[in-house]
Backbone as numpy.savetxt, mean C-alpha at the origin, in Angstrom:
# Nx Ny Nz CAx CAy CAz Cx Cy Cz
-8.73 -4.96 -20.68 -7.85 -3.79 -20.62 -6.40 -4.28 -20.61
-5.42 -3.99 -21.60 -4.69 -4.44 -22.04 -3.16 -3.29 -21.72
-3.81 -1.88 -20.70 -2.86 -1.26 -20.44 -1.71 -1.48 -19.80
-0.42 -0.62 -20.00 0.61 -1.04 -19.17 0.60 -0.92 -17.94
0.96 -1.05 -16.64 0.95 -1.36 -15.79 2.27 -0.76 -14.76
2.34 -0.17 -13.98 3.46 -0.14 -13.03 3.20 -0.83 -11.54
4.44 -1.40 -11.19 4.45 -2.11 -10.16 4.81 -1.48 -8.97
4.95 -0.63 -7.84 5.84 0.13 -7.23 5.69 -0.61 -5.76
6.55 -0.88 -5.55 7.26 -1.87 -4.20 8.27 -0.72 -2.92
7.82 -0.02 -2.51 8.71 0.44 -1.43 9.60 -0.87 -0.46
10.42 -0.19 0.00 11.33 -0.99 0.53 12.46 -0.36 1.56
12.71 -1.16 2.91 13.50 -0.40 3.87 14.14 -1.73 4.46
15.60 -0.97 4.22 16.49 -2.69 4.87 15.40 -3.74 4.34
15.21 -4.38 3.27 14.48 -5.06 2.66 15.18 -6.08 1.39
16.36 -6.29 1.47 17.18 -7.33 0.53 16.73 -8.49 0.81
16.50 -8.76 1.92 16.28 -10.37 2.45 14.93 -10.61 1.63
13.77 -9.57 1.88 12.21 -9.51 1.40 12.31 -9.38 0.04
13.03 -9.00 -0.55 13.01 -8.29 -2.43 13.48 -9.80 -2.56
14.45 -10.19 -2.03 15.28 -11.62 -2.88 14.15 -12.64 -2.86
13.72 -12.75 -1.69 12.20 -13.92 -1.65 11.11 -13.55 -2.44
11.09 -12.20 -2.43 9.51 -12.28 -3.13 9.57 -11.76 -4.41
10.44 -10.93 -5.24 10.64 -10.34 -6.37 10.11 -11.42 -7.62
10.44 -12.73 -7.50 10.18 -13.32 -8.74 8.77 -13.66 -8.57
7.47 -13.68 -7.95 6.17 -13.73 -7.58 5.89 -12.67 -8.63
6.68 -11.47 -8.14 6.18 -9.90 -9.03 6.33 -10.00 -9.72
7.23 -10.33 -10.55 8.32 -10.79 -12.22 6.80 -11.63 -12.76
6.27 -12.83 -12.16 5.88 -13.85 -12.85 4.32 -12.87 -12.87
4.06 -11.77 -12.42 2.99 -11.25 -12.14 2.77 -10.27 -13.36
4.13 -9.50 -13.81 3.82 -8.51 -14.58 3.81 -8.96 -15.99
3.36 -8.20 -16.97 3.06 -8.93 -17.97 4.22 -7.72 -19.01
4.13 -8.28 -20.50 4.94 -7.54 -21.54 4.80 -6.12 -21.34
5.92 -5.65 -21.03 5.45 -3.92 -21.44 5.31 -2.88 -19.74
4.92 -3.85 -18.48 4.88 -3.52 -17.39 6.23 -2.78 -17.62
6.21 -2.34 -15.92 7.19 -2.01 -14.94 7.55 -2.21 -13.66
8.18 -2.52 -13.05 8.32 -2.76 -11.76 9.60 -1.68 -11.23
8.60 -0.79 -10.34 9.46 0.22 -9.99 9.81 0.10 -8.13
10.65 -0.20 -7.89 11.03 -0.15 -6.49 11.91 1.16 -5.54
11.01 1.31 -5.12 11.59 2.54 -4.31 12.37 2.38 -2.55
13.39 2.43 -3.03 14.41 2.11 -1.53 14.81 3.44 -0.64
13.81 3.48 0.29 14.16 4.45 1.31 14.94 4.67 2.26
16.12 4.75 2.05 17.52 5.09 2.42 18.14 4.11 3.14
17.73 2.49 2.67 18.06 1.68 3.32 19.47 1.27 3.61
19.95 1.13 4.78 21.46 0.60 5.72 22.33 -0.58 4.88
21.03 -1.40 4.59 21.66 -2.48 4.04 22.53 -2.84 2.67
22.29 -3.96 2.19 22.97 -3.52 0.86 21.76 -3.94 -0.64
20.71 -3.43 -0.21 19.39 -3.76 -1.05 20.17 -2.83 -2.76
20.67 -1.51 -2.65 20.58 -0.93 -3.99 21.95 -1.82 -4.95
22.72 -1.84 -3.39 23.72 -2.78 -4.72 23.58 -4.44 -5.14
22.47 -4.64 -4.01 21.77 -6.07 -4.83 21.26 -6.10 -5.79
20.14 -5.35 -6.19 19.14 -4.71 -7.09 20.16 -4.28 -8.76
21.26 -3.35 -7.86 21.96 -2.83 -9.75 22.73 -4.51 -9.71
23.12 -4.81 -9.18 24.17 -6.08 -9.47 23.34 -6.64 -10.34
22.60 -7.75 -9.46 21.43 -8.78 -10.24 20.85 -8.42 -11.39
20.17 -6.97 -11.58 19.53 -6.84 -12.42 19.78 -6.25 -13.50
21.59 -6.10 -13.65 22.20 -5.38 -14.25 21.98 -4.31 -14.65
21.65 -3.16 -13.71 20.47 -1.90 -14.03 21.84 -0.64 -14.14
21.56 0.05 -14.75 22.17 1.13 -15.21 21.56 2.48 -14.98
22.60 3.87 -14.30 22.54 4.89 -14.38 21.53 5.42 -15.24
20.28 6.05 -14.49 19.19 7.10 -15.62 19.13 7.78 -15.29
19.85 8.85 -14.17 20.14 9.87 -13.37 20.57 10.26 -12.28
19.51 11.31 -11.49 20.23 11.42 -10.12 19.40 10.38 -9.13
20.12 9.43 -8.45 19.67 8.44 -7.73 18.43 7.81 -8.25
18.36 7.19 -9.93 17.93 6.48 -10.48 18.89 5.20 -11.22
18.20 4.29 -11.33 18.86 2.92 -11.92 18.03 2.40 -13.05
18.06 2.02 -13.92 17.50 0.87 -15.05 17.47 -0.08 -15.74
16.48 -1.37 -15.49 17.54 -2.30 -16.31 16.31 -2.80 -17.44
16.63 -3.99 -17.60 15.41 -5.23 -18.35 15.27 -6.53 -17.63
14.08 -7.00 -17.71 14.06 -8.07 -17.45 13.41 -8.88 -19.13
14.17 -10.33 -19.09 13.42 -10.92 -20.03 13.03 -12.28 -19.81
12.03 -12.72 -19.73 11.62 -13.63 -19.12 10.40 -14.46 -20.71
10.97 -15.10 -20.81 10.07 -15.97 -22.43 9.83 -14.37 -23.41
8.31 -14.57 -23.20 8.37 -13.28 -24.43 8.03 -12.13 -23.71
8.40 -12.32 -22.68 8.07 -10.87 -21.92 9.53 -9.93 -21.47
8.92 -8.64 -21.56 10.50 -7.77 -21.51 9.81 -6.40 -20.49
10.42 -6.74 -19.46 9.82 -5.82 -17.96 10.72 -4.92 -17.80
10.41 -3.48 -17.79 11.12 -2.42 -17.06 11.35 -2.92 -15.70
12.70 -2.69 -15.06 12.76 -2.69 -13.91 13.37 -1.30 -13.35
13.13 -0.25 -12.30 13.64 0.51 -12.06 14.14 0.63 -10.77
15.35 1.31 -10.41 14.93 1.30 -8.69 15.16 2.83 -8.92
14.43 3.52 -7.85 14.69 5.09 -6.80 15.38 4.87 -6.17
15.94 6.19 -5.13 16.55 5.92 -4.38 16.58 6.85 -3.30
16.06 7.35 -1.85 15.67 8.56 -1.55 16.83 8.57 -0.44
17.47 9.92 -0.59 18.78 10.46 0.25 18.54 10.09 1.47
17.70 10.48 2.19 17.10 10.19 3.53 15.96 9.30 3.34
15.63 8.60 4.36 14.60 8.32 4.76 13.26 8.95 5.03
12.37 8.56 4.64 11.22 9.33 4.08 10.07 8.76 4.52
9.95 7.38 5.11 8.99 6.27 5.09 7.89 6.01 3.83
6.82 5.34 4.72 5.97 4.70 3.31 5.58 5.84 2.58
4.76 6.73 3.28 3.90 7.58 2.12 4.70 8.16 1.43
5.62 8.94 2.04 6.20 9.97 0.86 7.00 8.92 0.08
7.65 7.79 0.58 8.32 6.87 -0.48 7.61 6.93 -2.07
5.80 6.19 -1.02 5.04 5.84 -2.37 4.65 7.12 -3.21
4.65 8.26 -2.82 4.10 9.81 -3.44 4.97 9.75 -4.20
6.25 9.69 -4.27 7.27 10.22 -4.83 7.77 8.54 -6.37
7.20 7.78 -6.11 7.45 6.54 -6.78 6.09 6.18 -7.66
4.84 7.29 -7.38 3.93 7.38 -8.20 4.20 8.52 -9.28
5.02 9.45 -8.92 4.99 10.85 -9.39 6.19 10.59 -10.52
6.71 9.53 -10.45 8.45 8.97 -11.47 7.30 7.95 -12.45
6.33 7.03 -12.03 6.44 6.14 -13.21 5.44 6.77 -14.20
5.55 5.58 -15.36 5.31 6.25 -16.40 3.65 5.80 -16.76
3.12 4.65 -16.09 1.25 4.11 -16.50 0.67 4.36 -15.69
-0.54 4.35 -16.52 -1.65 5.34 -15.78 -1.99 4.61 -14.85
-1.84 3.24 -13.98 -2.42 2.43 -13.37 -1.16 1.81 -12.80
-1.18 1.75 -11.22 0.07 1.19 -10.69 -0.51 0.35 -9.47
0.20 -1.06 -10.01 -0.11 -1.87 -8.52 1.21 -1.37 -7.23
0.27 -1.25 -6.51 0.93 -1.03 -5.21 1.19 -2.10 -4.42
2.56 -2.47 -4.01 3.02 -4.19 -2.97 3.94 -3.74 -1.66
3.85 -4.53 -0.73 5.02 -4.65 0.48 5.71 -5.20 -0.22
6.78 -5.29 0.32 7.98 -6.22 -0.14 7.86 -7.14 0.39
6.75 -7.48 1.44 6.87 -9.39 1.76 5.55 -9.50 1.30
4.91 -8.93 0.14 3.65 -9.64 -0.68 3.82 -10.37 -1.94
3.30 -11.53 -2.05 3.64 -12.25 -3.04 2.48 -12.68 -3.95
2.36 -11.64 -5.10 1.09 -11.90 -6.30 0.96 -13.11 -6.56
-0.09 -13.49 -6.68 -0.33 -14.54 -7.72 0.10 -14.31 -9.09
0.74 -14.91 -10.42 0.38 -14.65 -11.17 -0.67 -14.37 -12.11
-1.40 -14.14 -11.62 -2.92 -13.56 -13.05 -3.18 -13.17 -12.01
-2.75 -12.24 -10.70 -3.57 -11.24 -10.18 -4.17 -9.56 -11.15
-3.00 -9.47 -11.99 -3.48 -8.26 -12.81 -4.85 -8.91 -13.86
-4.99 -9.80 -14.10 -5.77 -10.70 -14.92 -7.04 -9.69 -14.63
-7.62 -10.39 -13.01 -8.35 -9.63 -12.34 -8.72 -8.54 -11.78
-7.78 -7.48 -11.29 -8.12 -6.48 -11.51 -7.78 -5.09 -12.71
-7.28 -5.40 -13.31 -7.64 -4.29 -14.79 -9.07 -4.28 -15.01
-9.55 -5.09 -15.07 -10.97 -5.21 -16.04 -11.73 -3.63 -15.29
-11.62 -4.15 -14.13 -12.41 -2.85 -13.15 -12.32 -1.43 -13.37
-11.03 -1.37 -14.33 -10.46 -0.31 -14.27 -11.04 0.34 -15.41
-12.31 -0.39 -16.69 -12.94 0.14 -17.64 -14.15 1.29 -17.45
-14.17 0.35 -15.96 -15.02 2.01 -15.54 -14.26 3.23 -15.23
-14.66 4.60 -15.71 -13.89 5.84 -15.34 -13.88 6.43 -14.21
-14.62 5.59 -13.25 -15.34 6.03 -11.99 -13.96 5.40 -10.45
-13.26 4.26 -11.21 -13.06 3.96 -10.40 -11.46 4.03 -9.62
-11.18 4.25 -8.75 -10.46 4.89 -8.35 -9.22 3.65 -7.89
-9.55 2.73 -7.42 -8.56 1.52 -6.81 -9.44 0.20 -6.48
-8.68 -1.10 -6.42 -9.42 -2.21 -6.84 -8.38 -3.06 -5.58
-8.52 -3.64 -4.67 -8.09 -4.24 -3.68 -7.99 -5.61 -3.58
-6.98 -6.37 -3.11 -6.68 -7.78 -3.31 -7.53 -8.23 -2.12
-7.47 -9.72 -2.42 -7.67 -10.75 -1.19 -6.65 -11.23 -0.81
-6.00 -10.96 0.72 -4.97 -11.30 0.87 -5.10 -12.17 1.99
-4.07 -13.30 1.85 -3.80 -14.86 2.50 -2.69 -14.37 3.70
-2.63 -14.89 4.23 -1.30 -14.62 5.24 -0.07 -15.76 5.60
-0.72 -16.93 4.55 0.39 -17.98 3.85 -0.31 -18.60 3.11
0.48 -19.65 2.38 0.56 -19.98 1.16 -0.75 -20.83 1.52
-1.39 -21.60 2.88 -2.29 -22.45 3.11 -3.30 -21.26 3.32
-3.56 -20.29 2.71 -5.16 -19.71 3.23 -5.16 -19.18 4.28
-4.40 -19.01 5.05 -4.86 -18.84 6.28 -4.95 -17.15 6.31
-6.45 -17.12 7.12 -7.02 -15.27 7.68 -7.18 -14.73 6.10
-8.30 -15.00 5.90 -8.16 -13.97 4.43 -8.96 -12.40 4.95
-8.43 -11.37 4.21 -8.44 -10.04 4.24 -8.65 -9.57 3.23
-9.09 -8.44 3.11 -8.83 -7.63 2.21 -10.14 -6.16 1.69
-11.35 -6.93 2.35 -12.55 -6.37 2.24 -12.93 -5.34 3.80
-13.15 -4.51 3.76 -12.87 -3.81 4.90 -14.34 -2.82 5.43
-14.59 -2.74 6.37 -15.52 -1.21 6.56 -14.79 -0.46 7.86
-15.92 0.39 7.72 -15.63 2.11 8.32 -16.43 2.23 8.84
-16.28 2.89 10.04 -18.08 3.52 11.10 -17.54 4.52 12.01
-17.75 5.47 12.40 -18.37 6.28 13.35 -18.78 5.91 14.93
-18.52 5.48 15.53 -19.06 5.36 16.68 -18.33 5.91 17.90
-18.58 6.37 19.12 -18.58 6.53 20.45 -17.04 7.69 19.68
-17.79 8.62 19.03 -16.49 10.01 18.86 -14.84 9.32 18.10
-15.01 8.34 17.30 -14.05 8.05 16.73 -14.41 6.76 15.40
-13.83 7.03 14.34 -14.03 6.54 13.48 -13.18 4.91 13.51
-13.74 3.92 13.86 -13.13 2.25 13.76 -13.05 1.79 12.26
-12.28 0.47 12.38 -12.19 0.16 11.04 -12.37 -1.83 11.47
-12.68 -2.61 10.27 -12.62 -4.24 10.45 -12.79 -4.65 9.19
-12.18 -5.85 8.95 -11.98 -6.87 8.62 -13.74 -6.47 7.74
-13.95 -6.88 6.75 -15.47 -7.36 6.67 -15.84 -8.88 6.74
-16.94 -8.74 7.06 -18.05 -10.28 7.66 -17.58 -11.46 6.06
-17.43 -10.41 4.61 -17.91 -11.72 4.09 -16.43 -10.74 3.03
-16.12 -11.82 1.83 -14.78 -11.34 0.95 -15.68 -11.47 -0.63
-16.97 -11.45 -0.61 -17.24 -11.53 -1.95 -17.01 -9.68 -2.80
-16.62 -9.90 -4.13 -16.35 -8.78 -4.78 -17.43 -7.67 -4.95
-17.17 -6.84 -4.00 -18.26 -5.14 -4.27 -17.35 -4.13 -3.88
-17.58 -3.08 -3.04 -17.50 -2.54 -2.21 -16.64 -2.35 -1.17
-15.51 -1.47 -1.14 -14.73 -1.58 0.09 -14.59 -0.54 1.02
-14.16 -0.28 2.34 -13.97 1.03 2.90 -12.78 1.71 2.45
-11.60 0.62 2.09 -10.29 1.18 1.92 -9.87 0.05 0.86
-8.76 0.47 0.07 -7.63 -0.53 -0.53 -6.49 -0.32 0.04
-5.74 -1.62 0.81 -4.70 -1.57 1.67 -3.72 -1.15 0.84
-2.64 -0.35 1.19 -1.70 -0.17 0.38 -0.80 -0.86 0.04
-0.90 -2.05 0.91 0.22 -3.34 0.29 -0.09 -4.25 -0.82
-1.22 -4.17 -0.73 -1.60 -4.78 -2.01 -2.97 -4.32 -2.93
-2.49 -3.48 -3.71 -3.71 -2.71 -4.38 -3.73 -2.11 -5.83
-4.61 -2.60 -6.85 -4.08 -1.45 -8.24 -5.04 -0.17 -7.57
-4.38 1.01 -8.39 -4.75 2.68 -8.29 -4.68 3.39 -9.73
-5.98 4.29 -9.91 -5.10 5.08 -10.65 -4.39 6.25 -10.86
-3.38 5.87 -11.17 -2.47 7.03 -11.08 -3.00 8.77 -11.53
-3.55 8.95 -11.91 -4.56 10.17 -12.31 -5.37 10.67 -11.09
-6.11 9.82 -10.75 -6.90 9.72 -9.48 -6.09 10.45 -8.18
-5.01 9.53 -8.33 -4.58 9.54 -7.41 -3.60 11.37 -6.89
-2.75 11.44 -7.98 -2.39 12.74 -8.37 -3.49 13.68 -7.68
-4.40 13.78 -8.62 -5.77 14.56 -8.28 -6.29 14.70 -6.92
-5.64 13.85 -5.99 -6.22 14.01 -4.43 -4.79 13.74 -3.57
-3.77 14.34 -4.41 -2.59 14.82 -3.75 -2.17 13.39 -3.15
-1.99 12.28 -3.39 -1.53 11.07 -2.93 -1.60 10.99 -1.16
-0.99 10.13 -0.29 -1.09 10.10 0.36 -0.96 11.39 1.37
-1.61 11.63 2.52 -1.18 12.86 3.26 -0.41 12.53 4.41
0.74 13.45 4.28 1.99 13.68 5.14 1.54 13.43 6.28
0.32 14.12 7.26 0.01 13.94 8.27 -0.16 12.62 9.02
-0.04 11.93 8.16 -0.08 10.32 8.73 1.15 9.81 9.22
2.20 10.19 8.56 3.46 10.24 9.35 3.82 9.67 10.78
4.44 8.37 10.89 5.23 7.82 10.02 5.01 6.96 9.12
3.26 6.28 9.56 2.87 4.99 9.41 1.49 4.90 9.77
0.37 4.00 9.16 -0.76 3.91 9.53 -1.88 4.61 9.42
-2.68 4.28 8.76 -4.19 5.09 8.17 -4.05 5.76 7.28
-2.81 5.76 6.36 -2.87 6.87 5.45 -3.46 5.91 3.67
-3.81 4.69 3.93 -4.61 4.56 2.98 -5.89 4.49 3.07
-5.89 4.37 4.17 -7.59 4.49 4.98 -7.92 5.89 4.44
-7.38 7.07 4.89 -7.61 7.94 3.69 -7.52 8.55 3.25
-6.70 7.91 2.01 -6.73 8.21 0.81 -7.93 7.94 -0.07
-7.90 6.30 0.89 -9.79 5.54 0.12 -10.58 6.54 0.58
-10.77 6.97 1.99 -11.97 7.85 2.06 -12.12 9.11 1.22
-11.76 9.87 1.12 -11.19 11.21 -0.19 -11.73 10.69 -1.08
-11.21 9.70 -1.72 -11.64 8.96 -3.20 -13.33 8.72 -3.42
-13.71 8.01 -2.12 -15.16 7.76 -2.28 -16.23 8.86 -1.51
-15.42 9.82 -0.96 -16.28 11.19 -1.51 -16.47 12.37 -2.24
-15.23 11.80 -3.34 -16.02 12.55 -4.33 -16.46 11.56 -5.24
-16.98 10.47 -4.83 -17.89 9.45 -5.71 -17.07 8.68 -6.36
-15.90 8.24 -6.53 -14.99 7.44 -7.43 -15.23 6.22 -6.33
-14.67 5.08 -6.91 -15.26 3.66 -6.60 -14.30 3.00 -5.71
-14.30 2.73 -4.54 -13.06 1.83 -4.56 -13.98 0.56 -4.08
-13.16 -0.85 -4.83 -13.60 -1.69 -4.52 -12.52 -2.84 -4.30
-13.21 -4.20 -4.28 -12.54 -5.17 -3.51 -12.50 -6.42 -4.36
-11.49 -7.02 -5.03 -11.83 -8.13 -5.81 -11.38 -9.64 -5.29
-12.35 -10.67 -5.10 -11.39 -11.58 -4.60 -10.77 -12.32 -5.19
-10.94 -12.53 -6.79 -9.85 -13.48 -7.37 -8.75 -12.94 -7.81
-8.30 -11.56 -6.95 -6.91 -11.37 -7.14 -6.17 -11.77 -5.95
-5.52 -12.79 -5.84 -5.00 -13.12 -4.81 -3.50 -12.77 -4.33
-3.50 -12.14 -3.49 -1.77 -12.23 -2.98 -1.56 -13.06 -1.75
-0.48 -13.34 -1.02 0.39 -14.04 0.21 0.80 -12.93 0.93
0.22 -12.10 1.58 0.78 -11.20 2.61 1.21 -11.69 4.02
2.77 -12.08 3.92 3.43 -12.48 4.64 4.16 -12.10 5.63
3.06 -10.83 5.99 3.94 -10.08 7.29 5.38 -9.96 7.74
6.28 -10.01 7.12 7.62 -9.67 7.41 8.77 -8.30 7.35
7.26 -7.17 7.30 7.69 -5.95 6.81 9.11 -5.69 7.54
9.57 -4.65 7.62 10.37 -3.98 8.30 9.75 -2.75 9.54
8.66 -2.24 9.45 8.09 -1.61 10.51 8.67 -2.09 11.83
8.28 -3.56 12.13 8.53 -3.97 13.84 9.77 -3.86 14.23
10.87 -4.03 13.26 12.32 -4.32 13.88 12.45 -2.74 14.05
11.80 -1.80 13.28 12.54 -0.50 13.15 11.82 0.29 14.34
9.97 0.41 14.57 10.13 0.93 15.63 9.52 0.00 16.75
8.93 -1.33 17.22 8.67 -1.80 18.15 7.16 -2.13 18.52
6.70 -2.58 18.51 5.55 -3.30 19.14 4.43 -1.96 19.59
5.03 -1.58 20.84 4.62 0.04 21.68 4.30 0.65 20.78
5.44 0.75 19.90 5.20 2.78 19.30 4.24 2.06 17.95
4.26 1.16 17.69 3.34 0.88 16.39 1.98 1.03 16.69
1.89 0.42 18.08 0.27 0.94 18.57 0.18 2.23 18.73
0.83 3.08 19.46 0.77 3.95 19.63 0.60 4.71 18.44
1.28 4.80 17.18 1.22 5.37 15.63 0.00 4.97 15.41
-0.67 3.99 15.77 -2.08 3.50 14.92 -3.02 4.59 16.02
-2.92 4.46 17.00 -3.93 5.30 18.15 -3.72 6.75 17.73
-2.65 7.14 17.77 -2.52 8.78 17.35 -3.18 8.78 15.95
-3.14 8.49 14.79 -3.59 8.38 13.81 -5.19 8.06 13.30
-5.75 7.38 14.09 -7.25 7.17 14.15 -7.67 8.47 14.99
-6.94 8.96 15.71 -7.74 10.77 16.38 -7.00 11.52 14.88
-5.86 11.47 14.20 -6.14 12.16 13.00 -6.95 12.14 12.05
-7.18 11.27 11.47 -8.33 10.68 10.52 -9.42 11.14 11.27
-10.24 10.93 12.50 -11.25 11.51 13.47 -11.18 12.69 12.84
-10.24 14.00 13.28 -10.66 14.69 13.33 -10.23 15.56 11.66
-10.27 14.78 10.94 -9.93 15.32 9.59 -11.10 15.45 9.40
-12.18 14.06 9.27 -13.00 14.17 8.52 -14.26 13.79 8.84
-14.51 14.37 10.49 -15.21 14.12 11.29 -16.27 15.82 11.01
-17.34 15.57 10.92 -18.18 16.42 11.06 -18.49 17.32 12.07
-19.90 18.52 12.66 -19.46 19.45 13.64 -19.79 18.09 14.82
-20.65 17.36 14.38 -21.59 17.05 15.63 -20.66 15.55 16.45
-19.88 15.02 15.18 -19.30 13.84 15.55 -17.27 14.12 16.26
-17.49 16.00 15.78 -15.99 16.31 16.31 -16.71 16.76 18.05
-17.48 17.09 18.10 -17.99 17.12 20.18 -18.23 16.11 20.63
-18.53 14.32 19.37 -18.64 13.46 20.37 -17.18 12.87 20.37
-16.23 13.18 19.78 -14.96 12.99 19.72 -14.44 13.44 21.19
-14.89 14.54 21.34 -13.90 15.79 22.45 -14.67 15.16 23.98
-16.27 14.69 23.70 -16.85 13.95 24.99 -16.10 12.57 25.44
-16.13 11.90 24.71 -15.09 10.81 24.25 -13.96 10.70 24.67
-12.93 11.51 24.72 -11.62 11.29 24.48 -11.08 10.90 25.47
-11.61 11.34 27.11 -11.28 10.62 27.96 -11.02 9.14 28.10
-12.31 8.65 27.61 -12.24 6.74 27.38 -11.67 6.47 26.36
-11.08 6.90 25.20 -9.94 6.51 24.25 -9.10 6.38 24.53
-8.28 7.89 25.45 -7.23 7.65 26.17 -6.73 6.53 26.67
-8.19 5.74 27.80 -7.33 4.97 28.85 -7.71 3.59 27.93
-8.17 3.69 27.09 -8.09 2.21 26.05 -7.11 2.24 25.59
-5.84 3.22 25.07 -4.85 3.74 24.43 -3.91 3.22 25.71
-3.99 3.87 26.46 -3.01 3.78 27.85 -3.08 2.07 27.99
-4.13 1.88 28.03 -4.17 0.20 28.61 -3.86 -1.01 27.50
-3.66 -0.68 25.84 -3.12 -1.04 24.72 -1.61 -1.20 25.34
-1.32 -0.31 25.39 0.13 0.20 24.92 1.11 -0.65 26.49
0.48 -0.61 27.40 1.19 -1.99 29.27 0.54 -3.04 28.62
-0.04 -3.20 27.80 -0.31 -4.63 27.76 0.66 -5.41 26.14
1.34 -4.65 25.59 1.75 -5.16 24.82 3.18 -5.59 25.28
């Protein structure tokens, strides 16, 4: 599969992360791509790094455009630009809904592709079934903690999530949103991420779930490799506390989205001992 490709990179106070990792993405996309970066109302000086360097030019209202040319390859580069701050999802809703291929890899700004990661997952994408295709991700350049293969369960009135036991290519619960192709069609079709996840956390958890009930595929490939180098901007912006806390409030959303009659009463039996696992998370960090 030889289709074009969009790249879309959200980004917040993120110049330091775009300058380190941008040429990983460059060496990633192939003739004809795009690499669309969406900057959510960042403080810093990321948009006038971005038009400087990349000599990108006016394409409207709080749009930029340039080229990249790199041997025989010639890359759209675009940036957005959102008035306010918006965070991840609506960043990424709104940076799926601008580009122009039917198929968009999704990155953090401190993830760093391999080059021939698209190599590996397009192919997947010949089936019509399938909805998103998920990296194996390193957490440095030596291997270390690989990720990327995930499950889902039900238990004691709340839906958990882990790591899976093994990284060979099938089957996933979710495709992380930092590093993932989608397709853009698909995706449209099940209203992209939901607002309710707000600000942060579980909102690709599901999106994958949505996707794989109405039977579309999401799966997990491991010879697409990225460097997910944890250096987001989340921690500096809200803190250690409230990040747990966003992940705990958010797993009782997801619960009770798409929790059934019998598993929303063992939720409500439950909730007492979530609480004080929640309470006892949050003094211990």
């Amino acid at each position: 599969m030889s289709s074009p490709v969009s790249i879309i990179i959200p980004t917040f106070n993120g110049k330091h992360l775009l300058e380190k990792h941008l040429p990983s993405v460059e060496a990633a996309a192939r003739n004809g791509d795009e690499i669309v970066i969406i900057d959510d109302a960042s403080k810093d000086t990321t948009a006038a790094w971005l038009i400087e360097t990349y000599r990108l030019s006016p394409e409207g209202d709080s749009e930029y455009q340039g080229l990249i040319r790199k041997g025989k390859k010639n890359i759209v580069i675009r940036l957005l630009q959102n008035r306010k701050n918006l965070r991840f999802g609506a960043s990424v809703n709104y940076a799926v809904e601008q580009c122009f291929n039917d198929v968009f890899l999704l990155l953090n700004n401190d993830v760093e592709p391999k080059a021939d990661v698209l190599t590996y997952l397009l192919p997947h994408f010949e089936r019509h079934d399938v909805f998103a295709v998920g990296c194996l991700e390193y957490e440095s350049h030596e291997h270390i903690n690989a990720s990327g293969k995930s499950e889902l369960w039900f238990e004691r009135g709340l839906f958990q999530h882990r790591k899976a036991d093994t990284v060979h290519m099938g089957k996933t619960a979710w495709v992380a949103g930092g590093s993932g192709l989608f397709s853009r069609k698909k995706w449209q079709e099940l209203g992209g991420f939901d607002p309710i996840f707000y600000p942060a956390y579980w909102e690709d958890i599901d999106i994958s779930h949505r996707a794989r009930k109405k039977g579309w595929r999401v799966l997990f490939e491991p010879k697409a490799i990225v460097y997910h180098l944890h250096e987001s901007t989340n921690k500096p912006v809200f803190g250690d506390n409230s990040m747990i806390k966003m992940s705990w409030k958010n797993a009782d959303t997801f619960t009770w989205k798409h929790a059934n009659y019998w598993q929303k009463v063992q939720y409500l039996l439950w909730r007492p001992f979530w609480l004080l696992k929640r309470h006892q998370a949050t003094i211990n960090t």
